[in-house]
C-alpha positions as CSV (number, residue, x, y, z in Angstrom):
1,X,-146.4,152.6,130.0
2,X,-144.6,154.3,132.8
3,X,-141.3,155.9,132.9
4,X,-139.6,156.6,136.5
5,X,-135.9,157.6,137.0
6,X,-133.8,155.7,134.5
7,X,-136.3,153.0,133.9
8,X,-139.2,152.4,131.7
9,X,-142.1,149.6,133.1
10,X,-144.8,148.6,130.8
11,X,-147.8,146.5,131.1
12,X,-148.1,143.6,129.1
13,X,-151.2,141.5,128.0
14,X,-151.5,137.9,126.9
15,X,-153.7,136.3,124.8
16,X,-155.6,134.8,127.7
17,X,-155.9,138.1,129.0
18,X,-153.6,138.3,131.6
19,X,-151.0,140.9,132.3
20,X,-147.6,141.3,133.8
21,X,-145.2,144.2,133.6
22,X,-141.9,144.2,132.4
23,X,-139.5,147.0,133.7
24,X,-136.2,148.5,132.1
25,X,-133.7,149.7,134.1
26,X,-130.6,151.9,132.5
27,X,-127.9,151.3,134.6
28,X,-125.3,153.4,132.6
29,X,-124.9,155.6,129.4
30,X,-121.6,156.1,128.2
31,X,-121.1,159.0,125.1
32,X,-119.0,157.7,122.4
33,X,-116.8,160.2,121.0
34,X,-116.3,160.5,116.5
35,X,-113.6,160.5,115.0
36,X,-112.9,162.3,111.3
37,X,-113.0,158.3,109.7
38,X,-116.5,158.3,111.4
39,X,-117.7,161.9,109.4
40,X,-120.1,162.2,106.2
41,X,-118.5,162.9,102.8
42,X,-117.0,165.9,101.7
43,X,-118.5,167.2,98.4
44,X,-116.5,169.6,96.2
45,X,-115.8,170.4,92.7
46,X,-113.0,169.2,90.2
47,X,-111.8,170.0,87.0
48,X,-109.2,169.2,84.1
49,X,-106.1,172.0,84.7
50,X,-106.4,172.1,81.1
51,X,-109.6,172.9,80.5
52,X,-110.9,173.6,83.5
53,X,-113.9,175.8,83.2
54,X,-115.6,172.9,80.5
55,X,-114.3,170.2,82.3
56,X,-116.3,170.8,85.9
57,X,-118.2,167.7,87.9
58,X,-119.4,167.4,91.4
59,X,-117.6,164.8,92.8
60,X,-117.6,163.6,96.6
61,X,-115.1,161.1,99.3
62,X,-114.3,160.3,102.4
63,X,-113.0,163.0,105.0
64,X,-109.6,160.9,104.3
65,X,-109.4,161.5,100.6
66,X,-110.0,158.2,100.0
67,X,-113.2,156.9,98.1
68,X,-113.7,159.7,95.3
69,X,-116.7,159.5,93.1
70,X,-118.2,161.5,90.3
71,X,-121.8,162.8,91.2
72,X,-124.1,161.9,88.6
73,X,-126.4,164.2,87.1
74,X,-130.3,164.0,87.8
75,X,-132.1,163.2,84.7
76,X,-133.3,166.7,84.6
77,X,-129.7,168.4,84.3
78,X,-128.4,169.4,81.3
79,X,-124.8,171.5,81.7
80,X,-122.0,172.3,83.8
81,X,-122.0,172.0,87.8
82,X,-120.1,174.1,90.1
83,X,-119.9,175.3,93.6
84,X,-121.6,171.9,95.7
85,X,-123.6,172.8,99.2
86,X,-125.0,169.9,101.4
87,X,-128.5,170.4,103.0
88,X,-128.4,170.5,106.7
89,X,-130.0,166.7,106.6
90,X,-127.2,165.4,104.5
91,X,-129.8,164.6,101.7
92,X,-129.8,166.7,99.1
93,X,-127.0,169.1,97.0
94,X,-127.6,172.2,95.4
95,X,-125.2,173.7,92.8
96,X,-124.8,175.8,89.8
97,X,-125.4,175.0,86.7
98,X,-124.1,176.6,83.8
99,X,-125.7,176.1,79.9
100,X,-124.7,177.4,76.6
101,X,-121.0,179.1,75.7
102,X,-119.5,182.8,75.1
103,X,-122.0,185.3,75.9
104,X,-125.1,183.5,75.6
105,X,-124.3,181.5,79.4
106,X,-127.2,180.8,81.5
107,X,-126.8,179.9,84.9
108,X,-129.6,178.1,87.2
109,X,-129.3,176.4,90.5
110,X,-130.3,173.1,91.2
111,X,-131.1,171.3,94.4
112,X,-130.5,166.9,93.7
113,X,-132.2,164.5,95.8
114,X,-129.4,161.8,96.4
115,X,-131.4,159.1,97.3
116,X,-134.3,159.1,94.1
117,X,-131.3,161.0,92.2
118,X,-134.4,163.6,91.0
119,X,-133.9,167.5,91.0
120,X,-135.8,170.5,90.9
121,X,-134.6,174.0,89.8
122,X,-134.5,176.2,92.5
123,X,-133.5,179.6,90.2
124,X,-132.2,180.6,86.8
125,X,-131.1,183.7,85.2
126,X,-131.3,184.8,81.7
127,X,-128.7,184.2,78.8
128,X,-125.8,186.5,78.8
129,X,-125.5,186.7,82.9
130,X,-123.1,185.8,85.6
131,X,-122.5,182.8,87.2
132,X,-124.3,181.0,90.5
133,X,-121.5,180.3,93.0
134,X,-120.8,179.3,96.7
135,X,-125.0,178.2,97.4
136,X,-125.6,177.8,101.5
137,X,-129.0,176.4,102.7
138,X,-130.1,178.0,105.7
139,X,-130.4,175.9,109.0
140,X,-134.1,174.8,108.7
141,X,-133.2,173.8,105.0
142,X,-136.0,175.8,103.6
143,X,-133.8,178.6,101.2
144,X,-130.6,178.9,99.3
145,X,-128.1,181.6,99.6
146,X,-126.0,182.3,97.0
147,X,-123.7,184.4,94.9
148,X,-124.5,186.1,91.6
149,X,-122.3,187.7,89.3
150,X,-123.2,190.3,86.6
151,X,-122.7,189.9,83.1
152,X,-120.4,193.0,83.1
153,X,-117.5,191.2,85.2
154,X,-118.7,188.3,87.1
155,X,-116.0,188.0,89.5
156,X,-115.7,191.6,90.1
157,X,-119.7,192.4,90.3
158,X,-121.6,190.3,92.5
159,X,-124.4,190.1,94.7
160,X,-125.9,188.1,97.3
161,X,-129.1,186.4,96.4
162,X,-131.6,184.6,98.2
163,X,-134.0,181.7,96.9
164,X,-136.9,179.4,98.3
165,X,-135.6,175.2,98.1
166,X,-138.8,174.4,96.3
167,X,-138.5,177.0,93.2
168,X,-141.9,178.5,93.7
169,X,-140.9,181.9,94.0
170,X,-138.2,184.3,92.7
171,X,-134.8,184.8,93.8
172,X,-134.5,188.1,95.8
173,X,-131.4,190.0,95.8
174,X,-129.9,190.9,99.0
175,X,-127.0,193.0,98.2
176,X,-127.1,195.9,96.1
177,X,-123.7,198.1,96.3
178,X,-122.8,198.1,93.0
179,X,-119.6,196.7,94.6
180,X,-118.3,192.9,94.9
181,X,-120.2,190.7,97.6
182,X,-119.9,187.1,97.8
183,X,-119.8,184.2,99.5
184,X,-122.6,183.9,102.1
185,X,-122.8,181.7,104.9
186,X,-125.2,181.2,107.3
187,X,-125.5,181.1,111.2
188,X,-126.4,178.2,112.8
189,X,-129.7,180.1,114.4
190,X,-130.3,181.3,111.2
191,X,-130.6,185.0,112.0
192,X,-127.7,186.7,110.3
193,X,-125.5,185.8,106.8
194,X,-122.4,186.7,106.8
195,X,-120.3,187.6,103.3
196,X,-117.5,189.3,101.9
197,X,-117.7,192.8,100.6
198,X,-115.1,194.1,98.4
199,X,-112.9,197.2,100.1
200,X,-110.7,199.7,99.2
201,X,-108.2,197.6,96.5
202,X,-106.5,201.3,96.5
203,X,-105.5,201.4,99.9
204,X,-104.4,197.6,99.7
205,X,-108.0,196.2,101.5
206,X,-109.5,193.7,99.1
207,X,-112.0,192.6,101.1
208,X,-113.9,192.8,104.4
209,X,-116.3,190.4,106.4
210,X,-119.7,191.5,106.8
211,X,-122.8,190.6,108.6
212,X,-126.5,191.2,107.8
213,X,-129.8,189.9,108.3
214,X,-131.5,187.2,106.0
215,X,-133.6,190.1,104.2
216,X,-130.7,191.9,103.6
217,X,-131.1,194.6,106.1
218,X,-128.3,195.9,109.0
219,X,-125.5,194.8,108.1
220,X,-122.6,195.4,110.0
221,X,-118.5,195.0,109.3
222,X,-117.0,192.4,111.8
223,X,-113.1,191.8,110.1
224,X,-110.9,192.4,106.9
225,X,-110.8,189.3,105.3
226,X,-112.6,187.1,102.7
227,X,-114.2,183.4,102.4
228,X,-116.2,183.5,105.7
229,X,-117.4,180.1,107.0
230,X,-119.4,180.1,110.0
231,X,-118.8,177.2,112.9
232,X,-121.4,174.6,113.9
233,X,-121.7,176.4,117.6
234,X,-122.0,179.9,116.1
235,X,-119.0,181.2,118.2
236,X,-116.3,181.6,115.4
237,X,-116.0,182.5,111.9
238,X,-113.2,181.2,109.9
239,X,-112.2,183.1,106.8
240,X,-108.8,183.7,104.3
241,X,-106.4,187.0,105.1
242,X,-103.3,188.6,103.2
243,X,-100.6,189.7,104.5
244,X,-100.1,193.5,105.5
245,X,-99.3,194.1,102.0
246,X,-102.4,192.7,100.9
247,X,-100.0,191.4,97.8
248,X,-98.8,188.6,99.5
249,X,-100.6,184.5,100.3
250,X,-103.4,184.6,101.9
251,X,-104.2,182.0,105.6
252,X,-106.9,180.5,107.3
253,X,-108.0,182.7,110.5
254,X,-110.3,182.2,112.9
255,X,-112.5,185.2,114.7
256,X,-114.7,184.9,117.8
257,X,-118.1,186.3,118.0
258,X,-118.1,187.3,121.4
259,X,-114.3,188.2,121.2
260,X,-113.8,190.1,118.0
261,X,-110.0,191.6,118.9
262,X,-109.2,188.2,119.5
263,X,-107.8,186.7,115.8
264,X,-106.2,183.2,115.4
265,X,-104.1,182.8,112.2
266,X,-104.4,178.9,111.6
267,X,-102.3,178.5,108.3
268,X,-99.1,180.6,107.3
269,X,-98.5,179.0,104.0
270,X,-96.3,180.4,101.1
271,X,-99.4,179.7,98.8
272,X,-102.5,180.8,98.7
273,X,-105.0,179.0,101.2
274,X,-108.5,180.0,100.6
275,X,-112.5,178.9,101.3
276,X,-112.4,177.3,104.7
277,X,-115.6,175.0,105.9
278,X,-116.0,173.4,109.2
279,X,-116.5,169.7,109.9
280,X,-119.8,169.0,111.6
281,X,-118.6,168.8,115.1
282,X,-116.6,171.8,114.6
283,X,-113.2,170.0,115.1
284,X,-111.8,170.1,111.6
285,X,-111.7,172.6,109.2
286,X,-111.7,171.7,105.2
287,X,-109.8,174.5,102.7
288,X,-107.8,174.7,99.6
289,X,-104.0,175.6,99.2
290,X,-102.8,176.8,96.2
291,X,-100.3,174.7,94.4
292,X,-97.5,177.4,93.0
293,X,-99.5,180.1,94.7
294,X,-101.2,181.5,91.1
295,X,-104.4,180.7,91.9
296,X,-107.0,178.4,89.9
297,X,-104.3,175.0,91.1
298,X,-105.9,174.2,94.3
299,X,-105.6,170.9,96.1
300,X,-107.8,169.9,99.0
301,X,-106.4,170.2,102.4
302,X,-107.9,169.8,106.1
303,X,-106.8,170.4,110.0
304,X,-108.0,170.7,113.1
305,X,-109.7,173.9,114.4
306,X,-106.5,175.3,115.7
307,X,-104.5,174.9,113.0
308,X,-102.5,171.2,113.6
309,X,-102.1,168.4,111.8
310,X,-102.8,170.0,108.1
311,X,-103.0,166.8,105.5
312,X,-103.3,166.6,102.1
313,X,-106.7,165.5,100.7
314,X,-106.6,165.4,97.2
315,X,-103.5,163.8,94.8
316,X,-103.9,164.0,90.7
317,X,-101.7,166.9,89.9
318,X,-103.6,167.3,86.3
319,X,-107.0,168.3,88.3
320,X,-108.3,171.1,90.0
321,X,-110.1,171.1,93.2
322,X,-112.3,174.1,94.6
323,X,-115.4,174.7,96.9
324,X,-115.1,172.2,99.6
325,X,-118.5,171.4,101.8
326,X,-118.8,168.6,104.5
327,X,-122.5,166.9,104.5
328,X,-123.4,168.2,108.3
329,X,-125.5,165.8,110.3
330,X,-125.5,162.5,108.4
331,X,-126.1,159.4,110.4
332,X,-122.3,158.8,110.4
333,X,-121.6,162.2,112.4
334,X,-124.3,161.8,115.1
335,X,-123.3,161.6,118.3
336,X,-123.0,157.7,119.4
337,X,-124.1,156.3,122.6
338,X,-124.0,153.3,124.5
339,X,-126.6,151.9,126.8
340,X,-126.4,149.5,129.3
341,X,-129.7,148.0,130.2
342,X,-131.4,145.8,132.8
343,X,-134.0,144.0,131.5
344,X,-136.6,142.3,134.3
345,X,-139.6,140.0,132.8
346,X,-141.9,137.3,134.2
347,X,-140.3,133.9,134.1
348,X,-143.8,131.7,134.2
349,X,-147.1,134.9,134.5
350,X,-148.8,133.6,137.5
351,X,-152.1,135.5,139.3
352,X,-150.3,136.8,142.4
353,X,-146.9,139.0,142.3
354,X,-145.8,136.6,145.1
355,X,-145.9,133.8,142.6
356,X,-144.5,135.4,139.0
357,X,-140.8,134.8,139.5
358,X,-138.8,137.3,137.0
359,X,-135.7,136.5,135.1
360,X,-133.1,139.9,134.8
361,X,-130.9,140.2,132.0
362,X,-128.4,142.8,131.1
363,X,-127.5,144.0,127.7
364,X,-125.8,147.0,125.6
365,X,-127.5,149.1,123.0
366,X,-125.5,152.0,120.6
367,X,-127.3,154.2,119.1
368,X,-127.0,157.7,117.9
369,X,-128.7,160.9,118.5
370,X,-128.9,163.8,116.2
371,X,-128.1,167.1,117.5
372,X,-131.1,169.5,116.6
């Protein structure tokens, strides 16, 4: 086979042994654009308002809001989920899982195979300690991220963990600053996480955005500000902020990489709006608003990445919602392309070229290609 500008000619046997080519020529490829209706589904967690903290399941749906189902359970699981990460090939889920009540809790974290519905634990920690929240795979989908808190206060003493996908090997801690760190997120090139640190809650800083490599090593303070959720290019960060008072709601803002003065407030709600995550092509941007601005009441909301058009995701005013991830490069958020081909093959194989007429036929292909 041969390929020559925008065309592809092969040679062709028969069974009598003669060949012919036949020769592909692309006259035109047109890039289809996607739409949010044409993105993966958004996993995230839900609970009873009454009961919240027993009540917890994984559930996913449509970027719409539309579709909502209840993730069930590999075989394997026995507790409580929380805190729902999508692999970067849109396969698999890891979470938390919590067993046991009081002070006998033991958290683990699992990573489920959707499509054989198996699992295999990827980490656990002893009866008695804190919680394993906000997981985030790296980019080549090899290790888990996560958050976990101490038995002493778990949301007021965590750390930043770090875990291989198969479970072959121990969990190694990241952070160790005796102090509050949470939420890690990766970059798409894979060679910093970035977190929230806890601050100086005396002088009214609660939190600050902080960078560091993947074995825990130089970090380095980018912004006040907590939630961080790094964009699909690797340009921006988006992440929650108070106001100056650091007593009022807290927005969505955006920070540039390559532009760190430059700060984008997206949201300027009089409730809380917290734990941004960016759709796959980076237009949208998933987070949760506070219903009456207490906290632990959150709906699901989305936008696009400059702050427009914010809708409301989620409905049933007896549930919770929290920890919202979008599955990043399924087959539904590739980017789609049509090709328009020329197709040229022998009419009636004859010896001689001068004698092999050729019929030519034009068609259209879609497709999609995932962007690696």
């Amino acid at each position: 086979m041969k390929l020559s500008r925008n065309a592809v000619i092969a040679e062709i046997e028969d069974e009598s042994g003669q060949k012919f080519s036949v020769a592909t020529r692309v006259e035109r490829i047109e890039r289809l654009g996607i739409g949010v209706d044409a993105y993966g589904p958004i996993a995230f967690t839900r609970g009873d308002l009454s009961s919240w903290q027993d009540s917890r399941s994984i559930w996913t749906m449509h970027p719409d809001g539309s579709g909502l189902k209840k993730l069930e359970l590999a075989n394997e699981i026995t507790g409580i989920p929380d805190h729902a990460a999508w692999s970067p090939d849109g396969a698999r889920i890891a979470f938390g899982v919590r067993q046991g009540e009081a002070d006998k809790k033991q958290w683990s974290l699992w990573v489920q195979e959707l499509a054989t519905a198996s699992a295999i634990q990827a980490a656990s920690f002893g009866p008695g300690e804190g919680p394993i929240w906000q997981p985030a795979w790296s980019p080549d989908g090899t290790q888990i991220a996560f958050e976990h808190g101490a038995a002493v206060d778990p949301r007021t003493n965590r750390e930043i963990f770090v875990v291989g996908v198969d479970g072959s090997a121990e969990s190694i801690q990241l952070t160790d600053t005796l102090e509050d760190s949470n939420h890690p997120t990766w970059s798409p090139d894979g060679s910093r996480i970035a977190f929230a640190r806890s601050a100086d809650k005396n002088q009214g800083i609660p939190y600050m955005i902080m960078l560091m490599n993947p074995d825990g090593t130089d970090s380095e303070f980018v912004t006040l500000g907590s939630d961080p959720s790094w964009s699909p290019d690797g340009k921006s960060i988006a992440f929650a902020l108070w106001d100056k008072t650091a007593t009022g709601p807290t927005n969505i803002h955006t920070i540039r990489r390559d532009w760190p003065q430059k700060i984008v407030q997206l949201t300027s709600s009089p409730q809380d709006d917290l734990d941004p995550t960016w759709s796959p092509d980076g237009k949208k941007i998933l987070f949760t608003r506070s219903r009456t601005g207490t906290g632990n009441d959150e709906h699901l909301w989305s936008m696009n990445a400059d702050g427009s058009d914010e809708t409301q995701l989620t409905s049933s005013q007896n549930d919770r919602f929290w920890a919202p991830d979008w599955q990043p490069q399924s087959l539904s958020s590739m980017s789609k392309y049509r090709f328009v081909l020329e197709l040229t093959v022998p009419a009636v194989p004859a010896f001689g070229p001068e004698d092999n007429p050729r019929w030519t036929f034009k068609t259209e292909i879609t497709t999609s290609r995932n962007k690696r």
